[in-house]
C-alpha positions in Angstrom: -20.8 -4.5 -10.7 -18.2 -6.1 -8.3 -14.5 -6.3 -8.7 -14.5 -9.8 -10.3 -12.1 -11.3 -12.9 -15.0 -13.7 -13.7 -16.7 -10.3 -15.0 -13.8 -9.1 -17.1 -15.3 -9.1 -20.6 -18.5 -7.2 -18.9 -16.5 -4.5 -18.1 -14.1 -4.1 -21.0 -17.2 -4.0 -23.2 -18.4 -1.3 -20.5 -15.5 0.6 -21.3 -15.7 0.8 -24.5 -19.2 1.6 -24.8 -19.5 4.1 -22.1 -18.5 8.0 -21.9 -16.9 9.1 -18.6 -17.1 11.9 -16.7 -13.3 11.2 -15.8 -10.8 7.8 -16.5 -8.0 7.6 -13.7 -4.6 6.1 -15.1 -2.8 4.1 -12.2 -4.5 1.3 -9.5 -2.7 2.7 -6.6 -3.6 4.2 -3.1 -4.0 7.6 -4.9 -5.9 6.4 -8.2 -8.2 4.0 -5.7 -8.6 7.4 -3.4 -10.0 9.5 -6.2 -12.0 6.6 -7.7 -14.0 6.6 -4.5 -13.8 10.0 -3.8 -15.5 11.3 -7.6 -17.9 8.2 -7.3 -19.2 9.0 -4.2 -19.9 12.4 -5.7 -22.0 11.2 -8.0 -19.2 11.6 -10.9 -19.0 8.5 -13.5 -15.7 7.6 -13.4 -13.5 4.3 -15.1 -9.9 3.5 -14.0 -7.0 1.6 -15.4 -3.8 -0.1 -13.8 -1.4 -1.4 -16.5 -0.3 -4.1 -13.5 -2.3 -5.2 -10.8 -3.9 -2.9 -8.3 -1.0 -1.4 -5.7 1.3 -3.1 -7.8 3.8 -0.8 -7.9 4.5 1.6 -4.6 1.2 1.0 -3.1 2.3 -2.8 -1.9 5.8 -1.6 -0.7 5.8 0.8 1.6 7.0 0.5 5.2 3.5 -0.7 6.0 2.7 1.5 8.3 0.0 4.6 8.4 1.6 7.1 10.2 2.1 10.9 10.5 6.1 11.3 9.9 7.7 11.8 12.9 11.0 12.2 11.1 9.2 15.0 8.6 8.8 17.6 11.7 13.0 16.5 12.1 13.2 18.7 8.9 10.2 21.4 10.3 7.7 19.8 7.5 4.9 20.9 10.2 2.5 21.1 7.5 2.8 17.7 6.6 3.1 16.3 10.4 -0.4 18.5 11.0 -2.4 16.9 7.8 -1.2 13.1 7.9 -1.1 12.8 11.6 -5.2 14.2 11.0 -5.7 11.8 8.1 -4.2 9.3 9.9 -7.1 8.5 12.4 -9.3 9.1 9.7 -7.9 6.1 7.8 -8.1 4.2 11.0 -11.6 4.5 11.7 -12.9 3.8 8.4 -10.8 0.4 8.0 -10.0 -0.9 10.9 -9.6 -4.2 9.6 -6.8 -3.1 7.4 -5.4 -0.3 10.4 -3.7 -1.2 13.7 -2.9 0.7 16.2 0.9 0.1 17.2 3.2 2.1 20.2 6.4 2.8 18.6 9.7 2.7 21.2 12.1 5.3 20.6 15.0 4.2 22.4 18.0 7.0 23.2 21.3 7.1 23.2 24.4 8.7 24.2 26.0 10.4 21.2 22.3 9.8 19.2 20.1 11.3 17.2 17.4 12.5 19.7 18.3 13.5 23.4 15.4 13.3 26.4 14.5 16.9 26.3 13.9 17.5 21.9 12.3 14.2 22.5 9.9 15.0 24.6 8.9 18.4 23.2 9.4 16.3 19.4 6.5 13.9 20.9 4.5 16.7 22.2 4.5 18.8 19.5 3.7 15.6 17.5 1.1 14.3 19.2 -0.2 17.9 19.3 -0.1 17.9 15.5 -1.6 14.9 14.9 -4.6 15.4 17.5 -3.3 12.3 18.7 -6.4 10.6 21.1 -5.2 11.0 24.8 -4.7 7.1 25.4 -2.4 7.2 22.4 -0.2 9.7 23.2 3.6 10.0 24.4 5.4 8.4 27.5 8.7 9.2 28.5 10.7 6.5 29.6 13.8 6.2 31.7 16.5 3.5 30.5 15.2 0.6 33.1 11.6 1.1 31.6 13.0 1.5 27.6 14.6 -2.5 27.8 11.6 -3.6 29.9 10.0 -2.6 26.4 12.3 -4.3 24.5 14.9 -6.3 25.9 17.2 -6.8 22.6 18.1 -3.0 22.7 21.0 -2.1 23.0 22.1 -1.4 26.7 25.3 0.0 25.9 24.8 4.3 26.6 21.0 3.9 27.0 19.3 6.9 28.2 16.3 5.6 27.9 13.4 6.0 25.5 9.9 7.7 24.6 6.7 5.5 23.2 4.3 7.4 20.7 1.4 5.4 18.7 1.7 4.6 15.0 -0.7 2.4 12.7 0.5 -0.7 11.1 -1.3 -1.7 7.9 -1.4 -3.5 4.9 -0.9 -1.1 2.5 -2.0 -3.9 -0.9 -5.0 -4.7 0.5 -6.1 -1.0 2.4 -5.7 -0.3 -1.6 -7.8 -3.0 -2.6 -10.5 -1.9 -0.2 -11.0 1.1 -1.5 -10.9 0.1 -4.9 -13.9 -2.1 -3.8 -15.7 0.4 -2.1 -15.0 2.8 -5.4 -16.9 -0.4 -7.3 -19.9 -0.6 -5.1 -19.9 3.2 -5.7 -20.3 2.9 -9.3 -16.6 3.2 -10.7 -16.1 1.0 -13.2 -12.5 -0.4 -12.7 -10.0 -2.7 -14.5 -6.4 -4.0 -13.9 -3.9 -5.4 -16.4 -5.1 -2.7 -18.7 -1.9 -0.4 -19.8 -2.7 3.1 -21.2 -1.1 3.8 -24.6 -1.8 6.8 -25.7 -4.4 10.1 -25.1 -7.3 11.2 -27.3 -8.0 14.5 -28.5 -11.0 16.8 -29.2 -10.8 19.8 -32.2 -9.7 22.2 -29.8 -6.4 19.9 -28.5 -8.4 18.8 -25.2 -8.0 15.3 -24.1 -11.0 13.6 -24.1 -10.1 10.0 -23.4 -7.0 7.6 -24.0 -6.8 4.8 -25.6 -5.8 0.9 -23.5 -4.3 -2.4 -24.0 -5.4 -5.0 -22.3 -1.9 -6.7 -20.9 -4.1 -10.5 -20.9 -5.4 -10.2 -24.3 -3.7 -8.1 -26.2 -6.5 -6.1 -27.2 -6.7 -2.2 -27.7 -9.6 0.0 -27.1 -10.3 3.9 -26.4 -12.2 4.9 -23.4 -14.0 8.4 -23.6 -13.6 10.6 -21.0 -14.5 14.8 -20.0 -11.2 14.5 -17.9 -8.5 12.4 -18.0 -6.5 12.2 -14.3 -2.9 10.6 -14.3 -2.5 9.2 -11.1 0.4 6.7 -12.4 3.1 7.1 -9.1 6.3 6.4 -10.6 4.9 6.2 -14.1 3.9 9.6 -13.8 6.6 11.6 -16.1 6.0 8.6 -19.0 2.5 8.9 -18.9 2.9 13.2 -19.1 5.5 12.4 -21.8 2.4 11.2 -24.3 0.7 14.6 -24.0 1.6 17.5 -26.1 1.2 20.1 -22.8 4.6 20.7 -20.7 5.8 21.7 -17.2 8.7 22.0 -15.5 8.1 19.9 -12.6 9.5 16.7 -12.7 10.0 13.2 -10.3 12.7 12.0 -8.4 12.7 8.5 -7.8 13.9 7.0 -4.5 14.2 3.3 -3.3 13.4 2.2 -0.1 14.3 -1.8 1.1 12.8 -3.7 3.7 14.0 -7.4 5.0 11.9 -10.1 7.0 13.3 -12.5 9.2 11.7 -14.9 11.4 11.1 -14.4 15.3 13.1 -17.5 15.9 16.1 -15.9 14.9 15.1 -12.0 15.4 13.0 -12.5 18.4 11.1 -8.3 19.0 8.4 -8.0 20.8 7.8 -4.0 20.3 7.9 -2.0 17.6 11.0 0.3 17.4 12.0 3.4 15.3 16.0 3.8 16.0 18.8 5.4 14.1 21.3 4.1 12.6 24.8 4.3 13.0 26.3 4.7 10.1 24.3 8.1 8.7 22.2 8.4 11.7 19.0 7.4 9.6 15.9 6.5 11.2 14.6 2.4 10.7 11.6 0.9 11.8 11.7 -2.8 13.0 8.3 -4.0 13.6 7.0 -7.1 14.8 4.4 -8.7 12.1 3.3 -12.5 12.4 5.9 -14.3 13.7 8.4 -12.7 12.0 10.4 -9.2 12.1 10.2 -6.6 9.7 13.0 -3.8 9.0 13.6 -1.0 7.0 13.7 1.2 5.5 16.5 1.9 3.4 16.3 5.7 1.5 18.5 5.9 -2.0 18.2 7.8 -5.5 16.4 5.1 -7.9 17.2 5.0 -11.8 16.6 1.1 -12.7 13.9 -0.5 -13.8 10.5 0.7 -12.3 8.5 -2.7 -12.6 10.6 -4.7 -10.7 12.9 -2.3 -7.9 15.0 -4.9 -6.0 17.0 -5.5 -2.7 20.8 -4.9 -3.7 23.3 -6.6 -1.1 24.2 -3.1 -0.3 20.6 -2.5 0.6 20.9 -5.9 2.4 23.9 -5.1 4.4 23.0 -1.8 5.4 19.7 -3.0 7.4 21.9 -5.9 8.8 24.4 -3.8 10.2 21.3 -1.4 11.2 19.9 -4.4 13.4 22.8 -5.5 14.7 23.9 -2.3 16.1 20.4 -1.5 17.8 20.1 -5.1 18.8 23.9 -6.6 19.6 22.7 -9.7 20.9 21.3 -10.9 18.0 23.8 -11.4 15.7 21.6 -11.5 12.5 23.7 -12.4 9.5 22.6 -12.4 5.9 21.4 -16.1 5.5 18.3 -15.0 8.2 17.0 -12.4 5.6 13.7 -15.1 4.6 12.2 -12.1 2.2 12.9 -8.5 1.3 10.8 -5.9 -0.8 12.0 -2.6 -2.6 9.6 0.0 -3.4 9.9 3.8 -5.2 8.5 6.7 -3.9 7.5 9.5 -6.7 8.9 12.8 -5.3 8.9 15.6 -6.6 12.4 17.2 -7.6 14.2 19.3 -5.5 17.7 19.9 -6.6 21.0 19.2 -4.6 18.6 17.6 -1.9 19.5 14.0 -0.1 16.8 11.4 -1.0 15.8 11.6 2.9 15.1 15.1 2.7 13.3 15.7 -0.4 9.8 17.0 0.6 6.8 13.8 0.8 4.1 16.6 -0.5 2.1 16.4 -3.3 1.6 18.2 -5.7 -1.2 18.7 -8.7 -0.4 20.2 -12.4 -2.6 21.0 -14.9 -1.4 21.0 -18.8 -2.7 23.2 -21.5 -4.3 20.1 -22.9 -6.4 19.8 -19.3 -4.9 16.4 -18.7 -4.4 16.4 -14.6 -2.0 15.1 -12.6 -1.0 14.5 -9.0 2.6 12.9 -7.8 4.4 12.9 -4.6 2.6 12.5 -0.9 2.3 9.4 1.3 0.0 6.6 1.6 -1.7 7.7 5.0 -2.7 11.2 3.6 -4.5 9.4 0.1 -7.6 10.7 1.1 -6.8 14.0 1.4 -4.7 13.6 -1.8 -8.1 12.8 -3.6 -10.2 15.5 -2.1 -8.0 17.7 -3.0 -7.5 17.1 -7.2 -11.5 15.6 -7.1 -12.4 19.1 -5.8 -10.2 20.8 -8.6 -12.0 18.1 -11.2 -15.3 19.0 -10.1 -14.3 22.8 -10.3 -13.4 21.7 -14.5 -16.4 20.2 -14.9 -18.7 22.7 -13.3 -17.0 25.1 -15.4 -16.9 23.6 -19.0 -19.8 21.3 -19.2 -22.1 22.8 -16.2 -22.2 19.7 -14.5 -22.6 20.3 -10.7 -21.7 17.1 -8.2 -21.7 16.8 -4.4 -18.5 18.1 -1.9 -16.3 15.4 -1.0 -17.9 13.2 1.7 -15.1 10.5 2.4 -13.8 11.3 5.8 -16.7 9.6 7.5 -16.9 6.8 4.9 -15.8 3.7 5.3 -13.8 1.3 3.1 -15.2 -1.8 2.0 -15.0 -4.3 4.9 -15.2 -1.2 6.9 -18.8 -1.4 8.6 -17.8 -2.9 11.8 -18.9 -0.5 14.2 -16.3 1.7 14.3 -12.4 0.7 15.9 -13.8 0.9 19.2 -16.3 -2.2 18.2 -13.8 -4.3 16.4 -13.2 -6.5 18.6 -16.7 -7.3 19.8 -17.4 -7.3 15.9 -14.7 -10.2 15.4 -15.6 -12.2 18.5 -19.5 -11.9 17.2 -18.4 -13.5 13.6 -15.8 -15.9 15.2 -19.4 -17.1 17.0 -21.8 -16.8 14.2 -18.4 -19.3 11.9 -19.9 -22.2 14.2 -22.6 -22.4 11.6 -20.4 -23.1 9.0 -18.3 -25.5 10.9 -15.7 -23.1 10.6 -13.0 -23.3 13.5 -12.0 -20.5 15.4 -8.6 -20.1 14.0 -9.7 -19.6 11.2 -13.0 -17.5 11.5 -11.1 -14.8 13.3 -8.7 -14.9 10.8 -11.2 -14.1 8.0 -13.1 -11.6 10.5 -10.0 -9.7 11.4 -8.4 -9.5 7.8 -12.0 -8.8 6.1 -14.0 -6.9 8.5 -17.3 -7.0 7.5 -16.9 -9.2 4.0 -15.8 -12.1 6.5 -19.5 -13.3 5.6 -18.6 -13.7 1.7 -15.6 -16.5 2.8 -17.8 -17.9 5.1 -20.2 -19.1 2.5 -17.5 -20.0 0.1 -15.8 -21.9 2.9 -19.2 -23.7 3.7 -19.4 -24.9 -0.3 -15.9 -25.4 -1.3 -14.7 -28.9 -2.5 -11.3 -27.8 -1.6 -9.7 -31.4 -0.4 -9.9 -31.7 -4.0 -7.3 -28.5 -4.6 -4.7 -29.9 -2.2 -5.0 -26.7 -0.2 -5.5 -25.7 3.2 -9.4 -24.1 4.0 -7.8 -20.9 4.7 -6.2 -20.4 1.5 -8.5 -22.0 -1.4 -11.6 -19.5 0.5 -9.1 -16.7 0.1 -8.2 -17.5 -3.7 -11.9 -18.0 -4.4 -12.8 -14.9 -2.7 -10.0 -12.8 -4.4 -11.1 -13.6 -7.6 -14.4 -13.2 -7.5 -14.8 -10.1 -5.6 -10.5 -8.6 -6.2 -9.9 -9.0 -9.6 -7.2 -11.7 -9.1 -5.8 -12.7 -12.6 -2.3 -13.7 -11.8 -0.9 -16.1 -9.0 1.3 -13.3 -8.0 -1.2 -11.1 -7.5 -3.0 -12.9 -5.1 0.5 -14.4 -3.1 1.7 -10.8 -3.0 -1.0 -8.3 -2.7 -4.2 -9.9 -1.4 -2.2 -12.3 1.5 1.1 -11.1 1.4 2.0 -14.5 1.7 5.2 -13.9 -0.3 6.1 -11.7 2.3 5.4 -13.0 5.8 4.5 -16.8 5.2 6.6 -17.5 2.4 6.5 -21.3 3.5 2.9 -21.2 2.4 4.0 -19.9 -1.4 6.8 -22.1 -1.6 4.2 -25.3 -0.5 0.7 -24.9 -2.2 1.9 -22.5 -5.7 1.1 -25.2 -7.6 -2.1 -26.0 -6.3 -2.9 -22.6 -6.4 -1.9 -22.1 -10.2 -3.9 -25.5 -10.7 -7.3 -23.8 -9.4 -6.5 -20.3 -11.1 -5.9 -21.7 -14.4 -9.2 -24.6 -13.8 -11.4 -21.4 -13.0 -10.0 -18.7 -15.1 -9.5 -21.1 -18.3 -5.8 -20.3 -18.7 -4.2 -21.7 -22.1 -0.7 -23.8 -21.7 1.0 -20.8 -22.5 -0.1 -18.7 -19.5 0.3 -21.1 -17.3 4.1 -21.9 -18.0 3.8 -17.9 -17.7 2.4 -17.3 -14.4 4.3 -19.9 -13.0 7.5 -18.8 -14.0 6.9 -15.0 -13.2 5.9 -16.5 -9.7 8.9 -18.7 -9.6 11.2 -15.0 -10.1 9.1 -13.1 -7.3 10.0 -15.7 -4.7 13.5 -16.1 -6.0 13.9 -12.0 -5.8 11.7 -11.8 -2.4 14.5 -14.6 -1.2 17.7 -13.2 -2.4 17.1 -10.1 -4.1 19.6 -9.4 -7.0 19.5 -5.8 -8.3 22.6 -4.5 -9.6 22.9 -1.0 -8.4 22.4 2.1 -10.7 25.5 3.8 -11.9 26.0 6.8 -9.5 25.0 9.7 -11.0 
C-alpha cells in the first residue's frame, strides 16, 4: 500500500477491519520514527495525524539537524553526545533531505563566547558528536571571520570559529519516513483526529476510536498498544485516559523570518548572539533568500495555528541588524515568517532557553504509552528507545517476540542513493538519464536532489502530464501529482507548506499558480463546492499569516 490520497477509502476500511499490534497517535518526526522503527520489526502497526503529517512542530523547526551546540553551554553533555551521533546517522540515510552546512561563529568583544571556551567548546563538540575529520572546527582570526562573511559586524571582532551543521527540511525528512514506514507495512492516515481510547475488562486500552477530519466519519481502530506520540497535543491526548502522572509539558514558541538575498544578501551560515539577552540565532542562507531565528518564549495560545507576533518580529530585526549593521533590514523585508512549539517537559522556575530538550517516556496504569520532549535530529533514537519498551509489553503480555531495532543503517524513502558520499554522482547520473524524458536540466536536478532516488516516479509523471492544460509550470503540476499519489496530499496547504515549502521560500510561486493548483486538486480529488471555497480560504489565511503574522501575545503568566 503507498501513501496515496487516491487510496484513502482502502485504508480507512483497513483500519477498521484490522487489529494492530500498536496504533501511533500524532504524524510527526517522532510518530513517523516509531512507525518505521516497529514496522521494520515486523510489528503491525496503523498511525493517525488529526492534521496533516509534520503539521504541527515537525514543519517548524529551525530546519536544521544538528547536535546543540548551545545545549553543552548549559553542560547538557548527554544530549550533545547522542544527537551529534544521531546526527550523521540521519545524514547518511537521507541525504536528499540532509545537507551538510559550516556554521561561522563570529566573536566579539564583550560576547558571549571568547577564543579560548570557543575553541575547547568546538573541540569538545566535535569530540562529542564524533564529528568526521573534514567536518570538524577551524579557528579563525578576525581578517579570516569577514572573508567568511563580509556583513558581520566589524565593530570589536575577534574573530570567529567554523563547525559543520546539517540543514534540512524537516516536512518532508518527516514525510520520508512516513513513506518508508508505508513500504514497510504501516498502514498510515492523515486528517484522521483521535477522540477517545478503548478499553478491555481489565481497564487496558486496547484501541481508540477516530474521526475522519474530510468526512466526518467515526470509527475504532483495535490495537495491543496504543502509543501517544501527539507533540504538543500530548497532555490533551493523556487527559482522555483514566491513568495519571505528574509530569507535564511546557510549551515554548520559537519564530523564524525570511527575507530575500536582494535585500539580506549572506553568503554563510552564522550562529551569533544577540544583544539584547545574549541569545543565540541562526541566519542561514536557503534559495535565494535568508532565514533567521529563532526566537525562544513560554507559549499558551492556540496550538494549531502559533504565530509571528510583532514582538517576535522585532526582536529578530533588531537581532540582524546588530550582527549585520550594514544591512539595515526593516520590517517591510520580512517576505514570510513561521512560529512553531516545542513540547518540553516541565521544569519549574526555568527560562524557556534552558528547559532540558530530552525526552522522556511514561507509562499509565492503563498501558497507554507516551513519549514528549527531544529534538528532531535525535527521532530515531527517540523511536528505538519507546519501540524497544513496546516490544518488551508485547513479549511480555501476549508472547509475541519481534526483531531489535535495525534503523540506524536504514535508509528513508528516497534514500538509496549510494550513500552521501555518492550523491552527487547519483544526481548528475539522473540529471543524464531526464534526457529521455525531454526533461531539462534545471529541472531534473531539481527533482533528483529534492527526491533522491523517487526522482524516477516524477520523471514518468513529467513525461505524461497534460499540464499546459493546468496553467502550471512542469516543475510544480509533476510535484502536486506526485504528492498526491505517493504523500497523501488532501489539502492545498498541505502540499504549498509541507511537501515544497513554497509558502516559505518561493512565496511568489503560492501567491501566482494557488488557483491553478486548487483547480487540479479539486478535478482529481473530486472536491464538492463547499471544500473548495474551504481550502482556498484556509490557503488564503496561511499566506496572509506567513506574510504578516498577527498573533496577539499570551497574557504573561
Amino acid at each position: 500500500m503507498s501513501l496515496s490520497t487516491l487510496k484513502r477509502e482502502q485504508i480507512t476500511k483497513d483500519l477498521k477491519n484490522d487489529s494492530y499490534d500498536v496504533v501511533i497517535i500524532g504524524g510527526g518526526i517522532t510518530g513517523a520514527g516509531i512507525a518505521l522503527d516497529a514496522s521494520e520489526r515486523g510489528m503491525k502497526v496503523a498511525l493517525v495525524e488529526m492534521q496533516d503529517f509534520a503539521q504541527g512542530t515537525s514543519s517548524r523547526s529551525t530546519k536544521l539537524v544538528h547536535g546543540g551546540l548551545r545545549y553543552l553551554k548549559q553542560l547538557q553533555v548527554g544530549v550533545v553526545a547522542e544527537t551529534g551521533r544521531e546526527r550523521a546517522i540521519v545524514y547518511e540515510n537521507g541525504p536528499h533531505v540532509t545537507t551538510p552546512e559550516r556554521m561561522l561563529l563570529p566573536m566579539h568583544k564583550g560576547g558571549t563566547f571568547g577564543k579560548f571556551t570557543t575553541s575547547i567548546g568546538l573541540t569538545m563538540y566535535d569530540t562529542l558528536a564524533g564529528v568526521k575529520k573534514s567536518e570538524r572546527k577551524k579557528m579563525l582570526n578576525s581578517k579570516q571571520t569577514l572573508e567568511k562573511e563580509p556583513l558581520v559586524k566589524k565593530d570589536g571582532l575577534k574573530g570567529g570559529g567554523t563547525y559543520v551543521e546539517y540543514r534540512t527540511d524537516d516536512a518532508r525528512l518527516t514525510i520520508e519516513v512516513m513513506k518508508r514506514a508505508v513500504e514497510k507495512g504501516a498502514t498510515v492516515i492523515n486528517h484522521t483526529k483521535s477522540v477517545h481510547f478503548t478499553y478491555d475488562s481489565n481497564e487496558k486500552v486496547n484501541g481508540i476510536h477516530v474521526e475522519d477530519q474530510i468526512t466526518g466519519e467515526t470509527y475504532p481502530i483495535k490495537a495491543k498498544k496504543v502509543i501517544n506520540a501527539s507533540g504538543p497535543w500530548v497532555d490533551e491526548v493523556r487527559s482522555g485516559d483514566y491513568a495519571r502522572n505528574n509530569k507535564q509539558l511546557r510549551l515554548t514558541k520559537g519564530v523564524h523570518i525570511v527575507i530575500d538575498q536582494s535585500k539580506f544578501p549572506l553568503g554563510q551560515a552564522v550562529y551569533f548572539d544577540t544583544e539584547k539577552d545574549g541569545r543565540m540565532i541562526f541566519a542561514i542562507p536557503r534559495e535565494g533568500k535568508a532565514y533567521v531565528g529563532t526566537t525562544d518564549t513560554f507559549y499558551n495560545n492556540d496550538k494549531t495555528t502559533p504565530l509571528a507576533t510583532q514582538e517576535d518580529r522585532d526582536y529578530l530585526i533588531d537581532a540582524i541588524n546588530y550582527m549585520f549593521p550594514d544591512v539595515d533590514v526593516k520590517d517591510e523585508d520580512i517576505e514570510s515568517s513561521w512560529a512553531g512549539i516545542r513540547p518540553l517537559i516541565l521544569e519549574e522556575g526555568k527560562d524557556p532557553s534552558e528547559i532540558s530538550r530530552k525526552d522522556e517516556v511514561w507509562e499509565g496504569k492503563s498501558g497507554l504509552l507516551t513519549i514528549a520532549g527531544g529534538k528532531l535530529t535525535g527521532y530515531r533514537h527517540m523511536a528505538l528507545e519507546i519501540v524497544d519498551l513496546l516490544s518488551k509489553r508485547l513479549k511480555s503480555e501476549y508472547g509475541l517476540k519481534f526483531k531489535p531495532c535495525a534503523t540506524k543503517n536504514l535508509t528513508i524513502s528516497g534514500g538509496d542513493v549510494g550513500g552521501s558520499q555518492n550523491f552527487e554522482n547519483f544526481i548528475n547520473q539522473k540529471v543524464e538519464e531526464a534526457k529521455a524524458y525531454q526533461i531539462d536540466e534545471a529541472t531534473a536536478r531539481h527533482f533528483a536532489s529534492k527526491y533522491g532516488s523517487n526522482a524516477e516516479e516524477l520523471f514518468k509523471i513529467a513525461q505524461t502530464a497534460q499540464y499546459q492544460e493546468s496553467g502550471l509550470p512542469l516543475d510544480i503540476y509533476t510535484e502536486l501529482i506526485y504528492s498526491i499519489q505517493n504523500e497523501m496530499v488532501y489539502r492545498p496547504t498541505d502540499f504549498f507548506v509541507r511537501r515544497t515549502g513554497k509558502l516559505y521560500f518561493k512565496i511568489d510561486d503560492v501567491i501566482n499558480y494557488k488557483d491553478q493548483v486548487i483547480s487540479v486538486m479539486a478535478g482529481l480529488l473530486g472536491y464538492s463546492t463547499v471544500q473548495q471555497q474551504l481550502y482556498t480560504k484556509e490557503l488564503n489565511v496561511a499566506l496572509e499569516e506567513a506574510q504578516t503574522g498577527n498573533e496577539q501575545p499570551a497574557e504573561k503568566e
